[in-house]
C-alpha positions in Angstrom: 11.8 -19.1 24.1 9.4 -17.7 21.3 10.6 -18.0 17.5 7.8 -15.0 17.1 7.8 -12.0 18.2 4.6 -9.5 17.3 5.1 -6.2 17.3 2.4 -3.0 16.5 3.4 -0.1 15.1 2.5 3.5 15.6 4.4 6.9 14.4 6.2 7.5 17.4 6.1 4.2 19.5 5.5 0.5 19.1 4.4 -2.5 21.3 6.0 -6.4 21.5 4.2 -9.4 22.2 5.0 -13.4 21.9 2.8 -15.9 22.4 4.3 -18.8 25.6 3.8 -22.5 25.5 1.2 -22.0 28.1 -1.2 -20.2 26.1 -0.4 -17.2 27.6 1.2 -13.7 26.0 4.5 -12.3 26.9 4.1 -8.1 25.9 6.2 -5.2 26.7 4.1 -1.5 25.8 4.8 2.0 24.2 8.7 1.9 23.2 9.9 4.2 21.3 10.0 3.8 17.7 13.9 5.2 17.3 17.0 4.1 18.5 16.2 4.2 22.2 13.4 1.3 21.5 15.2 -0.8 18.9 17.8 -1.2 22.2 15.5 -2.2 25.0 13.7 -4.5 22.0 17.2 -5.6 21.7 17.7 -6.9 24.8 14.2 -7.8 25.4 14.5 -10.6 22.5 17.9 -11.5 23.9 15.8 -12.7 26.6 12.8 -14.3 26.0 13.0 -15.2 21.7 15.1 -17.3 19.9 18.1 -16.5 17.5 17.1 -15.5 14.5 13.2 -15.3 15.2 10.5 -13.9 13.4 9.3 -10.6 13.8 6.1 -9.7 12.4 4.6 -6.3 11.9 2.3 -4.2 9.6 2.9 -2.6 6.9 2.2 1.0 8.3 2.9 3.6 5.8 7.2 4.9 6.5 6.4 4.4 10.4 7.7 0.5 10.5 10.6 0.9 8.6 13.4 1.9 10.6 12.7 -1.2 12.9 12.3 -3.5 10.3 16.3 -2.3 8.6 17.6 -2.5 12.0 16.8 -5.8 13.1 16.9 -7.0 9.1 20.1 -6.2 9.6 20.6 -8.2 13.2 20.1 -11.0 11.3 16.0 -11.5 12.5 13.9 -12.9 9.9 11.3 -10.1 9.3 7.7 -10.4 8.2 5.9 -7.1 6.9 2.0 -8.0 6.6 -0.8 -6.8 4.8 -2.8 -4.9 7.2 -5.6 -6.8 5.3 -4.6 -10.0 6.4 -4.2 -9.0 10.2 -8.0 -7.3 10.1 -9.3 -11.0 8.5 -7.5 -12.6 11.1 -9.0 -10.4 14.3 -12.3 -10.9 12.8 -11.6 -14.6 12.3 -10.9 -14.4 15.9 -14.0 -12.7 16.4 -11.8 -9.4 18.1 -14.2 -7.1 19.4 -10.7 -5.0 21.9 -8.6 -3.0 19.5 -5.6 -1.2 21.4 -1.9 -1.5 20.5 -1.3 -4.3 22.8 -4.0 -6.6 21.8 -2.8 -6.1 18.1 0.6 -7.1 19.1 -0.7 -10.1 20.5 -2.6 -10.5 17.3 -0.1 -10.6 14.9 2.1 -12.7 17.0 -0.8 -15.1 17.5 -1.4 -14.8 13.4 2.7 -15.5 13.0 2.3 -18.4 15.4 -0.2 -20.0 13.5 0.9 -19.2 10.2 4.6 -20.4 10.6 5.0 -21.9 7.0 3.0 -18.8 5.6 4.9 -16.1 6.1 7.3 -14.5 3.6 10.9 -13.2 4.5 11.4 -9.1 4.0 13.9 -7.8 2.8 14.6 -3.5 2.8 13.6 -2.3 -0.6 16.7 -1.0 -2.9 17.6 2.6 -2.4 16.0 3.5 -5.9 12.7 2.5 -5.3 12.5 4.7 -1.8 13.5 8.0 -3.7 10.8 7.3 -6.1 8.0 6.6 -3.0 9.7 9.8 -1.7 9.6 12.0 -4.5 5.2 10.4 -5.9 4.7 11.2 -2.0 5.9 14.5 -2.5 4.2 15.4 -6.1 0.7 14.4 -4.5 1.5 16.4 -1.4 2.0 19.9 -3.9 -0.9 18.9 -5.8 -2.9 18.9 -2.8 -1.6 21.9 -2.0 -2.3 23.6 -5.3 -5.8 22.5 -5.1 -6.2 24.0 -1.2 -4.9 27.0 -2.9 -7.3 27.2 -5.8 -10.1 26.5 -3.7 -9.1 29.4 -1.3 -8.7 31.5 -4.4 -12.5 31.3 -6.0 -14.0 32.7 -2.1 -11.1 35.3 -1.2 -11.8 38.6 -0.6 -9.2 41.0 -3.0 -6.8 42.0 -0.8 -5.4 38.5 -0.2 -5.8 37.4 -4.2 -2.2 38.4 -4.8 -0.7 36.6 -2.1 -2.7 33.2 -3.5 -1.7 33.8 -6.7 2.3 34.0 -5.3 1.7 31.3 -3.2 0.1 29.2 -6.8 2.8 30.1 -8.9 5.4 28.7 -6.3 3.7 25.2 -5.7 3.1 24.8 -9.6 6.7 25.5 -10.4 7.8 22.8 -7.7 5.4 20.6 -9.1 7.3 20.9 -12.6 10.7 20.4 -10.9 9.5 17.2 -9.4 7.4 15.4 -11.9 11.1 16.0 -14.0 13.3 14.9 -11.1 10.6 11.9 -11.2 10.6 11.3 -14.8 14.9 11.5 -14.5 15.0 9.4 -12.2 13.2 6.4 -13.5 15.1 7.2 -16.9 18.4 6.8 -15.1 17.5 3.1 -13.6 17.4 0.8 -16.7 15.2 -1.6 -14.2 12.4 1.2 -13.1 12.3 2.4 -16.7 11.6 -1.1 -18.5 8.9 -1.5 -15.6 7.7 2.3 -16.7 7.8 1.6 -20.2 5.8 -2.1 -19.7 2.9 0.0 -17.4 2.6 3.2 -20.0 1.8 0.5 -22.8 -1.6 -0.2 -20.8 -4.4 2.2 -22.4 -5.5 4.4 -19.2 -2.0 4.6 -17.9 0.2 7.4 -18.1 3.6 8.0 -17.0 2.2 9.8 -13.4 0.7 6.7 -12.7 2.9 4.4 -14.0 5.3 6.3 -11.2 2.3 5.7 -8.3 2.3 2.0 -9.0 6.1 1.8 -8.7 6.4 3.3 -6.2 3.7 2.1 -4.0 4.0 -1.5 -4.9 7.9 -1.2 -5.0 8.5 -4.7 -6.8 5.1 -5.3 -8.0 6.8 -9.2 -8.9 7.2 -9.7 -4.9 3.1 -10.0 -4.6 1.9 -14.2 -5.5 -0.7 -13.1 -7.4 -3.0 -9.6 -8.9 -5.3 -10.9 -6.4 -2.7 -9.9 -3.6 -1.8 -6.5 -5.4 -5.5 -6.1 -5.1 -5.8 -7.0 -1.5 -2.7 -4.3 -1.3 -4.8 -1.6 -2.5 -7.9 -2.4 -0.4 -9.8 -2.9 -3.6 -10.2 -6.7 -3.1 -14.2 -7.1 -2.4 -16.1 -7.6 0.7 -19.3 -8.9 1.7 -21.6 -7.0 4.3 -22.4 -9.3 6.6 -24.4 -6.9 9.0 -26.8 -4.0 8.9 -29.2 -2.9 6.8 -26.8 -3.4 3.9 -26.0 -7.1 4.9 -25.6 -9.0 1.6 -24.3 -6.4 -0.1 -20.1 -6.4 -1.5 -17.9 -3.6 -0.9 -14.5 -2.5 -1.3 -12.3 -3.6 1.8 -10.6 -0.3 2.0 -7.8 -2.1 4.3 -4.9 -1.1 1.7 -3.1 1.6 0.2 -5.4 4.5 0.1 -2.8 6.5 -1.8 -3.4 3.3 -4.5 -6.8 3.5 -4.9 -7.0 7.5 -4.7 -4.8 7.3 -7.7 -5.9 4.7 -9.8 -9.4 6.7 -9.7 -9.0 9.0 -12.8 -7.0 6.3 -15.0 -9.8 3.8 -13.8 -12.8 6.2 -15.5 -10.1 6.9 -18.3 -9.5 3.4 -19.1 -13.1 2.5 -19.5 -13.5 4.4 -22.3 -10.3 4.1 -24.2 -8.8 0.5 -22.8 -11.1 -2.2 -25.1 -10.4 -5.2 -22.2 -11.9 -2.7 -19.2 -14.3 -0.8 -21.8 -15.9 -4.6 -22.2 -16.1 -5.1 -18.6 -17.9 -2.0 -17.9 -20.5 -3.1 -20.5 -20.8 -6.4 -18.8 -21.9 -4.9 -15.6 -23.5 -2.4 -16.5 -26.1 -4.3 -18.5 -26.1 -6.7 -14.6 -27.3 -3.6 -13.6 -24.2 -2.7 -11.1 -24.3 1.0 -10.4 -21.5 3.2 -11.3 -19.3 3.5 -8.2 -19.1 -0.3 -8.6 -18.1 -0.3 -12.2 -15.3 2.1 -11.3 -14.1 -0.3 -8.5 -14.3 -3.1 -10.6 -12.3 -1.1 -13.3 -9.5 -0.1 -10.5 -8.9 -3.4 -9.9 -8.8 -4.9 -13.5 -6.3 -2.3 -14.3 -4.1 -3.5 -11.7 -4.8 -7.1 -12.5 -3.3 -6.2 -16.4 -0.3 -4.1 -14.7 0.3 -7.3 -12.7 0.1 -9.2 -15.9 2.5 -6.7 -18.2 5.4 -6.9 -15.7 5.0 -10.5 -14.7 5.1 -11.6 -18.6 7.7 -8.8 -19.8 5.4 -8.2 -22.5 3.8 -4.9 -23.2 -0.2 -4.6 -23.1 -1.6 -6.7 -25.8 -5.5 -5.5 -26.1 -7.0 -8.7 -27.9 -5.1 -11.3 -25.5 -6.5 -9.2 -22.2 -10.3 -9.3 -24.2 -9.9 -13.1 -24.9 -9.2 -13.6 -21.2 -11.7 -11.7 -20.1 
């Protein structure tokens, strides 16, 4: 019996593999991801994996959640990857098939091989989802907003009035939820000392200081900034094909929502925050072109937010320019 189980994740269904002693894959396909699945699962590990087994998944926006609490709760030790380190893995393996079965099989074969690497979830605290719920929710209406402004500078008169209704709506939900944000992190002594510790950093304000929490939940759980970074898809790549072959990248395998909204503070930041202001000089006189710089600047912001909350200590300028 297998002590790890794979398992790939969509919205609505999900797919179950273990690796056998022969070499060979045991898989089941397209359960649903609700109550109905978690039962055949269930009984399908009741079968064929051991007590208390691994179960290994993706981090997959909200979609992997529900699965992960139930069987959390079975008493199933749970491992919620990086999608970062499943993608190195497949093209480790040199994976040229993508489907959701031979990704099941791919993170069971990763678990498999990386027994004594992989690190125990555990459901984050009920706090730290309303937040993701409620950041989720502010960038939604902001997108909104924007649609609607956008719509507004082309439409023809007789629909102008309507815009405007629909504008004045969004921006006063807007309002009401950057203050149910800003109450709620005030009302949790742990979220607000995390808050206060981000906001110290020069190009982080209280908006962002939210994104991070909520995103990275406890950023403390990550080993490193290097793994925040590889979180956010922001860790670097190398091209190793094509015309640009040679050249280093952004992974983009990470929270897009992260690096969308560490853009403006990242721009901010090199002008205002001395440690990042220095780095930008620094490559810019290596010649690195701007979109680099930014990227670079993304991620050294997030490497001093790392630093803030591990140490406790709030944003000290000179000790961040000393260590370069």
């Amino acid at each position: 019996m297998s002590s790890i189980v794979g398992i790939d994740i969509a919205k609505h269904s999900f797919d179950i593999a273990t690796l056998q002693a022969n070499g060979k894959y045991r898989s089941k396909a397209k359960l649903i991801n609700a109550a109905e699945g978690f039962q055949v699962l269930q009984e399908w590990l009741n079968k064929h994996s051991e007590p208390g087994a691994w179960i290994v998944m993706e981090a997959t926006g909200t979609y992997h959640e529900a699965l992960a609490e139930h069987f959390y709760a079975l008493g199933y030790r749970i491992c919620v990857m990086n999608p970062a380190q499943i993608a190195y893995y497949a093209r480790s393996q040199l994976q040229r098939v993508k489907t959701d079965q031979v990704d099941a099989k791919l993170i069971a074969s990763y678990g498999e091989h990386h027994q004594d690497e992989l690190r125990a979830w555990q459901p984050e605290p009920a706090a730290i989802r309303r937040l993701r719920a409620l950041v989720r929710r502010l960038q939604d209406l902001k997108e909104i907003e924007q649609m609607e402004r956008n719509r507004l500078g082309v439409a023809d008169a007789s629909v102008q009035e309507s815009i405007h209704s629909v504008l004045q709506r969004v921006e006063e939900q807007i309002a009401e939820t950057l203050k149910t944000i800003r109450d709620h992190i005030d009302d949790d002594p742990d979220l607000r000392g995390k808050r206060d510790l981000l906001t110290s950093i020069d190009g982080i304000g209280e908006q962002t200081a939210a994104l991070l929490l909520a995103e990275l939940g406890d950023p403390l759980q990550f080993e490193s900034a290097r793994a925040i970074t590889a979180f956010a898809g922001l860790n670097p790549k190398l091209q190793d094909s094509g015309k640009h072959k040679g050249h280093v990248r952004i992974s983009r395998v990470g929270s897009a929502r992260l690096r969308a909204g560490l853009y403006m503070p990242a721009i901010t930041s090199m002008t205002h925050n001395p440690a990042i202001n220095a780095l930008a000089q620094r490559l810019r006189a290596r010649g690195k072109a701007g979109k680099q710089i930014v990227c670079a600047a993304m991620r050294k912001l997030l490497h001093i937010a790392y630093g803030v909350l591990k140490s406790g200590q709030p944003f000290d300028a000179q000790l961040a320019l000393a260590r370069g």
